[in-house]
MINU-823882 format. One record per atom (N, C-alpha, C, CB): residue number from 0; atom name; x, y, z. Coordinates in pm, 1 decimal. Glycine has a CB too. Layout:
<recs>
<rec n="NUM" atom="CA" east="X" north="Y" up="Z"/>
...
</recs>
This chain:
<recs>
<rec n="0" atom="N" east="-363.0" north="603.1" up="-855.1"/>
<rec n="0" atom="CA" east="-313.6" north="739.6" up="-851.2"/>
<rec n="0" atom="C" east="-435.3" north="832.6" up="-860.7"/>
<rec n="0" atom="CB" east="-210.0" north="766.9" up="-967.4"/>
<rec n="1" atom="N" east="-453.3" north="948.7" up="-775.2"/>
<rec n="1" atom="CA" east="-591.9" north="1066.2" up="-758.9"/>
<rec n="1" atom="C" east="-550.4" north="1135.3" up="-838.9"/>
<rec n="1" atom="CB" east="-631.8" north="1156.3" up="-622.2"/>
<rec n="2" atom="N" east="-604.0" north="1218.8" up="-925.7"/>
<rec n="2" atom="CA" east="-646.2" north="1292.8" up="-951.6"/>
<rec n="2" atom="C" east="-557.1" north="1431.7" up="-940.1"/>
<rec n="2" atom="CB" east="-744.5" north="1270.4" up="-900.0"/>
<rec n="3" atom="N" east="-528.9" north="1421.8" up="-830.5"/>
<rec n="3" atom="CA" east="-442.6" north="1550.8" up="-818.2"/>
<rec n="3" atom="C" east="-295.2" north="1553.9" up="-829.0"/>
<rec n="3" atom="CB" east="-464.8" north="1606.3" up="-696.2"/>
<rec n="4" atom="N" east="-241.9" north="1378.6" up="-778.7"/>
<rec n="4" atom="CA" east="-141.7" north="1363.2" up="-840.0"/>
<rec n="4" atom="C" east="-126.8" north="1340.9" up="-961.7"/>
<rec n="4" atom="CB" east="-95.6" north="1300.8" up="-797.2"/>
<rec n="5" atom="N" east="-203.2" north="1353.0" up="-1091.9"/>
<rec n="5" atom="CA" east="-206.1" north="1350.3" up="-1248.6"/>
<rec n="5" atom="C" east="-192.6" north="1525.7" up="-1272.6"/>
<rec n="5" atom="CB" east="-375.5" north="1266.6" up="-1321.8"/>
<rec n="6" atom="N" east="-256.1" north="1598.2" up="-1245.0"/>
<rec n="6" atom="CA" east="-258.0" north="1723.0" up="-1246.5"/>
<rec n="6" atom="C" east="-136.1" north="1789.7" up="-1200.2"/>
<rec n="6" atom="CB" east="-359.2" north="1758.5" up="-1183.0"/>
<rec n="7" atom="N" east="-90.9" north="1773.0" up="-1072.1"/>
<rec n="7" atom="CA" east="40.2" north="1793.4" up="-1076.2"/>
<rec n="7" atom="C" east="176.7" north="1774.3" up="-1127.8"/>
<rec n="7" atom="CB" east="47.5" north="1779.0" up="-1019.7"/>
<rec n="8" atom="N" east="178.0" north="1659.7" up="-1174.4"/>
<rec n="8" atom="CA" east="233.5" north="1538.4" up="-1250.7"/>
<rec n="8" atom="C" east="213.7" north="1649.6" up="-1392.2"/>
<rec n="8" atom="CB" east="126.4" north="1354.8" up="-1239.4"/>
<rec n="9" atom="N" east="121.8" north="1669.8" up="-1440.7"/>
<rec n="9" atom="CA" east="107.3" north="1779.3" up="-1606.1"/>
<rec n="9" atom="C" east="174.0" north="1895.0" up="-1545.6"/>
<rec n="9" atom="CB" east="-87.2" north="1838.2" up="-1680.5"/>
<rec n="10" atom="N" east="137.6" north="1918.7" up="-1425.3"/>
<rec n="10" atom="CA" east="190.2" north="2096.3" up="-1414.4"/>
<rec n="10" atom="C" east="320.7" north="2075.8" up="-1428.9"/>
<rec n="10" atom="CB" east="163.2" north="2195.6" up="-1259.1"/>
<rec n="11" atom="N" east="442.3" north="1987.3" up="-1354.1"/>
<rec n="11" atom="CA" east="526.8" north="1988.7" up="-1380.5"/>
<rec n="11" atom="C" east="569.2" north="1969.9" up="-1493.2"/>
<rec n="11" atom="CB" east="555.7" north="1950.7" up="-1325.1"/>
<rec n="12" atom="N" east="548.8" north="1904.8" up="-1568.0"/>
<rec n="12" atom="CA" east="588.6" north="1879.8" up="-1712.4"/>
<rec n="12" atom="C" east="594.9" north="1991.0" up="-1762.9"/>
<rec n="12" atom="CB" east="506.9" north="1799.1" up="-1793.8"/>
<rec n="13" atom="N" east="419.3" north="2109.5" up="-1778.9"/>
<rec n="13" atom="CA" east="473.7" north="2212.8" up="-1825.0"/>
<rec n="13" atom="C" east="561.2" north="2277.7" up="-1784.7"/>
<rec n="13" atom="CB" east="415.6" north="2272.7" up="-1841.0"/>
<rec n="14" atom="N" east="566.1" north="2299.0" up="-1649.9"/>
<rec n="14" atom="CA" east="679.2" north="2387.2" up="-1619.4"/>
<rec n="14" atom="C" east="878.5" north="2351.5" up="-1672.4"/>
<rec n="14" atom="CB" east="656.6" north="2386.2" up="-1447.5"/>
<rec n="15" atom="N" east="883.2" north="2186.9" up="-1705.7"/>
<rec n="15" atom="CA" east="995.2" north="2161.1" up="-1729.7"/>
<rec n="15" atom="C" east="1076.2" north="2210.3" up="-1887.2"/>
<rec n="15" atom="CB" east="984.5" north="2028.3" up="-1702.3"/>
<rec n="16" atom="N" east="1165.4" north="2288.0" up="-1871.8"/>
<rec n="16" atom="CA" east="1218.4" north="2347.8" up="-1982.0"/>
<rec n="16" atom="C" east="1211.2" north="2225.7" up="-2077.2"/>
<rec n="16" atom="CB" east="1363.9" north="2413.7" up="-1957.8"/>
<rec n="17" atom="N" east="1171.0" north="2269.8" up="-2227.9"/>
<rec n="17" atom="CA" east="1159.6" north="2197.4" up="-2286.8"/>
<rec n="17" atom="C" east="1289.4" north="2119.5" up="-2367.1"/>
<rec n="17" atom="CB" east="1075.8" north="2248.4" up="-2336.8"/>
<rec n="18" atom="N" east="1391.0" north="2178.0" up="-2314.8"/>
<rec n="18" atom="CA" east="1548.3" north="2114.5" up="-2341.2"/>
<rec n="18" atom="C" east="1536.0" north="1995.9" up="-2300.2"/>
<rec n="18" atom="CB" east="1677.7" north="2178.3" up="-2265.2"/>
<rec n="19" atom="N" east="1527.3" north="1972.6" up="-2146.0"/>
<rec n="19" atom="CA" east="1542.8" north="1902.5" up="-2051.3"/>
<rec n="19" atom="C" east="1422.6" north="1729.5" up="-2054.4"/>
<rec n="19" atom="CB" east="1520.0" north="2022.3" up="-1931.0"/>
<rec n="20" atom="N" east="1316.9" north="1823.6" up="-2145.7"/>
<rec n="20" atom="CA" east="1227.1" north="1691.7" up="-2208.0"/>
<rec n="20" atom="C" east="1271.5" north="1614.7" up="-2355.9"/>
<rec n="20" atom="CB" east="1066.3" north="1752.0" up="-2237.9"/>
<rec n="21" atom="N" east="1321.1" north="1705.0" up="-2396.2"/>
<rec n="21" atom="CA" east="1397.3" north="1606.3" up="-2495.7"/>
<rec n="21" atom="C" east="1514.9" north="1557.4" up="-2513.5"/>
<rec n="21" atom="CB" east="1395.0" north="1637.0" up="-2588.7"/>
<rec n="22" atom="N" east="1621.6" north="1588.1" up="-2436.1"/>
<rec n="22" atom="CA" east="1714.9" north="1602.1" up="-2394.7"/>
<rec n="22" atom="C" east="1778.4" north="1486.3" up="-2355.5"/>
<rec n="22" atom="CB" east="1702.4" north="1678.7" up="-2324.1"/>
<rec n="23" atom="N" east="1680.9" north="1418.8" up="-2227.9"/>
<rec n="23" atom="CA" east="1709.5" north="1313.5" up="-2143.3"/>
<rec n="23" atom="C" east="1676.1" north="1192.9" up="-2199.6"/>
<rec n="23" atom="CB" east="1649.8" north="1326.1" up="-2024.3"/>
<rec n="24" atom="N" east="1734.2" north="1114.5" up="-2184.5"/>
<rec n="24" atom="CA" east="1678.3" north="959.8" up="-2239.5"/>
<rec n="24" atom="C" east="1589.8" north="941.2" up="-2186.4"/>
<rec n="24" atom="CB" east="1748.2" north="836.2" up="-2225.8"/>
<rec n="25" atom="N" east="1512.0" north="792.8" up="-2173.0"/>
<rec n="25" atom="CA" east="1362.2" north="801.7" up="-2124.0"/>
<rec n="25" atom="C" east="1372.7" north="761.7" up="-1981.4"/>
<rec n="25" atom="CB" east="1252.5" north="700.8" up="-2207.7"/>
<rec n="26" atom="N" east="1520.0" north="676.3" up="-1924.3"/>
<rec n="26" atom="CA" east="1500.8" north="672.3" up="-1783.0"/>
<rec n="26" atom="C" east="1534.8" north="778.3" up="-1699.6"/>
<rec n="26" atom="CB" east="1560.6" north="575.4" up="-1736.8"/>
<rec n="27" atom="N" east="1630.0" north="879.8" up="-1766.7"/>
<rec n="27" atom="CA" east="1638.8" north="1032.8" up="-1718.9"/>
<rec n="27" atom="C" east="1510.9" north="1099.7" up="-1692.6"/>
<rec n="27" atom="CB" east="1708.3" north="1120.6" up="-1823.4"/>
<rec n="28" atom="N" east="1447.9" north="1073.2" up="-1803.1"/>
<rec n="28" atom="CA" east="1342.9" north="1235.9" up="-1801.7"/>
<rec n="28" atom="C" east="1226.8" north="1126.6" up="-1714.9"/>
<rec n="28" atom="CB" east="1262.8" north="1335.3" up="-2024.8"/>
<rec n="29" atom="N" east="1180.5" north="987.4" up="-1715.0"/>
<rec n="29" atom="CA" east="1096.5" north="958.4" up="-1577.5"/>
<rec n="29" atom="C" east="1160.5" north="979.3" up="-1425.2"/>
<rec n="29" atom="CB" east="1056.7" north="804.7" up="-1582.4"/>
<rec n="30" atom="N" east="1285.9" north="971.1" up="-1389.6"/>
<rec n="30" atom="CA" east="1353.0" north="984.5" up="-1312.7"/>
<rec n="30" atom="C" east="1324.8" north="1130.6" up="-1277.9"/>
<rec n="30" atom="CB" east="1469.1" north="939.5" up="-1347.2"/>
<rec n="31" atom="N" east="1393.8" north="1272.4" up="-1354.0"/>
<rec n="31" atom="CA" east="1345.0" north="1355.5" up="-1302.4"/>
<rec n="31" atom="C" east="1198.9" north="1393.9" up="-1265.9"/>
<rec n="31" atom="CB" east="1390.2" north="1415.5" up="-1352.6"/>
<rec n="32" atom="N" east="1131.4" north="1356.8" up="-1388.0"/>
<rec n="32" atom="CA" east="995.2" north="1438.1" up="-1353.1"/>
<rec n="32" atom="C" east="960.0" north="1370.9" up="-1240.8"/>
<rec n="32" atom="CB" east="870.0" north="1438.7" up="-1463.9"/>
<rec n="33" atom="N" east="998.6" north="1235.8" up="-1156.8"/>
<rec n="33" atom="CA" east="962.5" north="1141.5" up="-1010.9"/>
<rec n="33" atom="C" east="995.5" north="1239.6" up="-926.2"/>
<rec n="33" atom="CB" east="1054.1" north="989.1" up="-971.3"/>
<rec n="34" atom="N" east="1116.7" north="1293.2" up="-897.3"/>
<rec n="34" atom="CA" east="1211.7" north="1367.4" up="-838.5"/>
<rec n="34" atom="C" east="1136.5" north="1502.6" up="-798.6"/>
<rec n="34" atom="CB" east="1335.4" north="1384.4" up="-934.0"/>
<rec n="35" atom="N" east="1077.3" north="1566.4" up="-902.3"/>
<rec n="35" atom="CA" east="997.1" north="1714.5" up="-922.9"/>
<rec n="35" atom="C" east="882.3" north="1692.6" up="-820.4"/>
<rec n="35" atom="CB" east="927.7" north="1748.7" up="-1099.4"/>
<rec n="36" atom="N" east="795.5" north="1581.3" up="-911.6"/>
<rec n="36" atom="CA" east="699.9" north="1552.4" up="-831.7"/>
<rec n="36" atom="C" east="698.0" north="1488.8" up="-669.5"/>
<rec n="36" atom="CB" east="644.4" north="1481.0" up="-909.1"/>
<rec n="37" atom="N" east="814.9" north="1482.6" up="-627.2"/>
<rec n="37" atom="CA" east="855.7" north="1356.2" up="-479.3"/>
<rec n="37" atom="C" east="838.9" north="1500.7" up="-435.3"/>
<rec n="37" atom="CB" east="1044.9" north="1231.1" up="-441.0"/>
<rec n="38" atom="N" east="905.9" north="1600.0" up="-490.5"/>
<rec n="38" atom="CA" east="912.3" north="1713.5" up="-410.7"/>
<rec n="38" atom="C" east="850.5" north="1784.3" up="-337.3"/>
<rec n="38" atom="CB" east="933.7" north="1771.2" up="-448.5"/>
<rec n="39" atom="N" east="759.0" north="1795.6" up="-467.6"/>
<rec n="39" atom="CA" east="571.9" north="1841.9" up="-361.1"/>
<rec n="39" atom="C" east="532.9" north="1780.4" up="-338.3"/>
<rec n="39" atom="CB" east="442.5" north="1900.9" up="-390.4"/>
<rec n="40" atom="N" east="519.1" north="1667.4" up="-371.8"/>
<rec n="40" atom="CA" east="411.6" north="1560.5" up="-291.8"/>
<rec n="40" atom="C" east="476.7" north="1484.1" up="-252.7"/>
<rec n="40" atom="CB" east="304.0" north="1486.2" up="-355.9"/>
<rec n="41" atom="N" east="425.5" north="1394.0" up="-133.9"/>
<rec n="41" atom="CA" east="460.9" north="1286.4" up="-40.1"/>
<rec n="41" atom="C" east="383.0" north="1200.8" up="-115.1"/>
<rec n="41" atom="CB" east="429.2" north="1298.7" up="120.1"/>
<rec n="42" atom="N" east="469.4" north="1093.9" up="-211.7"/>
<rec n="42" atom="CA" east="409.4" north="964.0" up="-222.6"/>
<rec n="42" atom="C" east="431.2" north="846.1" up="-155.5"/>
<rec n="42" atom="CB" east="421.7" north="931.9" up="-322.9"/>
<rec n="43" atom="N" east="388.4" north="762.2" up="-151.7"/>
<rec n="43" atom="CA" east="401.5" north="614.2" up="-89.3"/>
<rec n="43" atom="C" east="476.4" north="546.6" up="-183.3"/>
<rec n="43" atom="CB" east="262.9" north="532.3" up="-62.5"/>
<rec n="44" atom="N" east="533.2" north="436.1" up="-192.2"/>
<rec n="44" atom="CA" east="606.0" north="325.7" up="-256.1"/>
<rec n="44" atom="C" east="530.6" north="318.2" up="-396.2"/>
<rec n="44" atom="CB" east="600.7" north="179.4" up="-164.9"/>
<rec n="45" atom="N" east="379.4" north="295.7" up="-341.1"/>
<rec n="45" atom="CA" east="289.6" north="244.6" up="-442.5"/>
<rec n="45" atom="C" east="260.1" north="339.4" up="-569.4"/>
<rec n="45" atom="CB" east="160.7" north="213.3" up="-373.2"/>
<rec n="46" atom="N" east="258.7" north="436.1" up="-462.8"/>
<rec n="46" atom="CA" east="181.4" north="587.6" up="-583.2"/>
<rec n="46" atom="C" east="334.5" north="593.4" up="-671.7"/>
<rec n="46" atom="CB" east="128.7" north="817.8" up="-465.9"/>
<rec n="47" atom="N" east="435.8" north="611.6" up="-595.6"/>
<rec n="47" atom="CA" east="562.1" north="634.3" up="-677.5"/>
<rec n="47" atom="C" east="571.1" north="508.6" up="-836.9"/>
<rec n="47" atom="CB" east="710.0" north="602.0" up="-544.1"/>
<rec n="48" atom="N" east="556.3" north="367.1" up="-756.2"/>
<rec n="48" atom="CA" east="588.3" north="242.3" up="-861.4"/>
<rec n="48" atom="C" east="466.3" north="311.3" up="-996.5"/>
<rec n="48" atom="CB" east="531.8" north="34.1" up="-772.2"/>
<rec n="49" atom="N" east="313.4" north="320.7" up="-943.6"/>
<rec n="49" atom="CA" east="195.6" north="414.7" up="-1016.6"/>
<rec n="49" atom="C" east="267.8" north="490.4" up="-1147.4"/>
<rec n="49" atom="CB" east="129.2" north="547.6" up="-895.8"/>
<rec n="50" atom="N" east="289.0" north="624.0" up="-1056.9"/>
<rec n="50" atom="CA" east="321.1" north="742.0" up="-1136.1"/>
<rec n="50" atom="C" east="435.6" north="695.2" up="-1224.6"/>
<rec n="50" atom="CB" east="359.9" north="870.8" up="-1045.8"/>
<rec n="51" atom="N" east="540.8" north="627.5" up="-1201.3"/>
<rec n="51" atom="CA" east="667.0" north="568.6" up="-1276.3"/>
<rec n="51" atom="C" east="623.2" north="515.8" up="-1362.6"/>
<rec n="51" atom="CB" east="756.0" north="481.1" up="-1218.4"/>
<rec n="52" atom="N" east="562.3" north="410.2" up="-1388.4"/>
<rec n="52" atom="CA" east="439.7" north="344.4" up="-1515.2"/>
<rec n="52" atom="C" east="378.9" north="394.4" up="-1594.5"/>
<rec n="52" atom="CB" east="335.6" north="291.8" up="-1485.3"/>
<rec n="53" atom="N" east="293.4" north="515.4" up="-1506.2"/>
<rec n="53" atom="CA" east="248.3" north="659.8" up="-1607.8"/>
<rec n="53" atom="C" east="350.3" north="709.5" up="-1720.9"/>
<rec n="53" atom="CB" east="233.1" north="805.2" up="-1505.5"/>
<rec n="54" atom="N" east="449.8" north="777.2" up="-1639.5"/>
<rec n="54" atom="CA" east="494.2" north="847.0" up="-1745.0"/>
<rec n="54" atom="C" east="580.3" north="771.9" up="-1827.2"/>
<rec n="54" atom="CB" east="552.5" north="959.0" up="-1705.9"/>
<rec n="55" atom="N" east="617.6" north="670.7" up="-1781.3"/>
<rec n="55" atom="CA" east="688.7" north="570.3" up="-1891.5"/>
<rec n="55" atom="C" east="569.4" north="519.8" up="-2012.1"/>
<rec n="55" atom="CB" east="755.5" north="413.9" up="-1798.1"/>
<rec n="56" atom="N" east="472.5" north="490.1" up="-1937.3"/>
<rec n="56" atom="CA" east="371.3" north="516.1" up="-2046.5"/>
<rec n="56" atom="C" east="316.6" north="625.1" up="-2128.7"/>
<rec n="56" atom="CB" east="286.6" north="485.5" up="-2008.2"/>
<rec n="57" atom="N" east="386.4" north="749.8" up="-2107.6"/>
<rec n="57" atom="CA" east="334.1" north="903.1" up="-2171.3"/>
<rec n="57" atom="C" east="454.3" north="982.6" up="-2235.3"/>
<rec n="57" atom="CB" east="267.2" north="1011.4" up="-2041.3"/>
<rec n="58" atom="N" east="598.1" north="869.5" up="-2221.2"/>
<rec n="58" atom="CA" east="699.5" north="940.1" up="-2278.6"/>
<rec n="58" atom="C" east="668.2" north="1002.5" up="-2382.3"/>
<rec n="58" atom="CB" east="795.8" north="874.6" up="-2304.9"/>
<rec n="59" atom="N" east="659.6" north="881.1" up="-2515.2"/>
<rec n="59" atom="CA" east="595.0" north="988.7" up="-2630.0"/>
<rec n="59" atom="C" east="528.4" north="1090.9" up="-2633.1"/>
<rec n="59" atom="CB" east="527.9" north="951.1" up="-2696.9"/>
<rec n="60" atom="N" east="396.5" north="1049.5" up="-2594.3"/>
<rec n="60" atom="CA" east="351.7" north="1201.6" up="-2577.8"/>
<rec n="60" atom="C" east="414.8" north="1346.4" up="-2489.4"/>
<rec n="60" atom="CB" east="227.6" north="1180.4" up="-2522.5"/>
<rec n="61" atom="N" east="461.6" north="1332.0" up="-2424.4"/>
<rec n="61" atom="CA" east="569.9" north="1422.7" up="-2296.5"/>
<rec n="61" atom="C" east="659.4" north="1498.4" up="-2388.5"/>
<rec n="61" atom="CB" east="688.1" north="1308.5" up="-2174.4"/>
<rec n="62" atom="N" east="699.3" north="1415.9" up="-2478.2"/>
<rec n="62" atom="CA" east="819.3" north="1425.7" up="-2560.2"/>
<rec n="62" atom="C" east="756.5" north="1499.0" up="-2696.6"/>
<rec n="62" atom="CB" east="894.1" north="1266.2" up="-2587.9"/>
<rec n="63" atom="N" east="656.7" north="1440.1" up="-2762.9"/>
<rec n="63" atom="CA" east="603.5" north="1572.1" up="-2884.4"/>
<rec n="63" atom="C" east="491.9" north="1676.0" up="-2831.4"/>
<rec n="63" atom="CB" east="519.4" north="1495.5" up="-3035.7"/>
<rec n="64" atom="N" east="454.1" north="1689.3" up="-2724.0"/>
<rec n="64" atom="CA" east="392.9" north="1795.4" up="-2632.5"/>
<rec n="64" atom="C" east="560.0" north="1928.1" up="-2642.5"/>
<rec n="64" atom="CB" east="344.7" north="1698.3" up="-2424.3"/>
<rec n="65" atom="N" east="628.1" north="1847.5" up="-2616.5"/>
<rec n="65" atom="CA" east="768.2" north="1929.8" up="-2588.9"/>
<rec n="65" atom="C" east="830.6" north="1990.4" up="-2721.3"/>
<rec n="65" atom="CB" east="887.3" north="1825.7" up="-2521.2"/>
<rec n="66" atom="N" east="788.2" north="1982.7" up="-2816.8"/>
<rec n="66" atom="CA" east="821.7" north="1982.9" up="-2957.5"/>
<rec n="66" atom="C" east="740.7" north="2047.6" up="-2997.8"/>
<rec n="66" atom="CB" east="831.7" north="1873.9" up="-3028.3"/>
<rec n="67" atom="N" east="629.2" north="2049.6" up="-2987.5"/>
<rec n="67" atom="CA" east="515.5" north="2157.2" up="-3051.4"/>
<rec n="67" atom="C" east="561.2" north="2269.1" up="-2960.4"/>
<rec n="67" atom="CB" east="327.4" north="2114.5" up="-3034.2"/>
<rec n="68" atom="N" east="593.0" north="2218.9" up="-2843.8"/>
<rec n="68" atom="CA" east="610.7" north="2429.1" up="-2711.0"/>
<rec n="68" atom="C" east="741.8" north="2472.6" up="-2862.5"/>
<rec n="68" atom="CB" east="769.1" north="2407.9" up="-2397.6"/>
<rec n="69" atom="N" east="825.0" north="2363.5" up="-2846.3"/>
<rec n="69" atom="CA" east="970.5" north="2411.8" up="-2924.8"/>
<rec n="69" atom="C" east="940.7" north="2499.3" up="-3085.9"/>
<rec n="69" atom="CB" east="1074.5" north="2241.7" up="-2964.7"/>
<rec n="70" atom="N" east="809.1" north="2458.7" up="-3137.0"/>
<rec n="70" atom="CA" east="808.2" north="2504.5" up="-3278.6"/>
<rec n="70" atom="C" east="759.6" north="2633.1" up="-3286.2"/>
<rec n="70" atom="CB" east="729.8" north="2420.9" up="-3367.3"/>
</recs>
């Protein structure tokens, strides 16, 4: 995964109401933020399976990033 899809990948996050990050269970909220990101960017199979791994690997953090915006 480049570089710019990680950066975009954060922008969306910030931009996602922070309801909606804590909100969702963890295959919801990787599911959407895939969805956000499919949107602007054209990924391949690979970058998608990639980025899916990412943020399943960054839930936690995604999730108290979203909690400190909330406090």
């Amino acid at each position: 995964m480049n570089s710019s899809a990680l950066r975009h990948l954060w922008f969306v996050i910030e931009e996602t109401q922070t309801s909606a990050l804590l909100g969702f269970s963890d295959a919801e909220l990787i599911q959407q933020l895939l969805k956000r990101v499919e949107k602007d960017k054209l990924l391949t199979g690979e970058e998608t399976n990639t980025m899916r791994a990412y943020i399943r690997s960054r839930v936690p953090l995604i999730r108290d990033l979203a909690m400190a915006r909330s406090a």
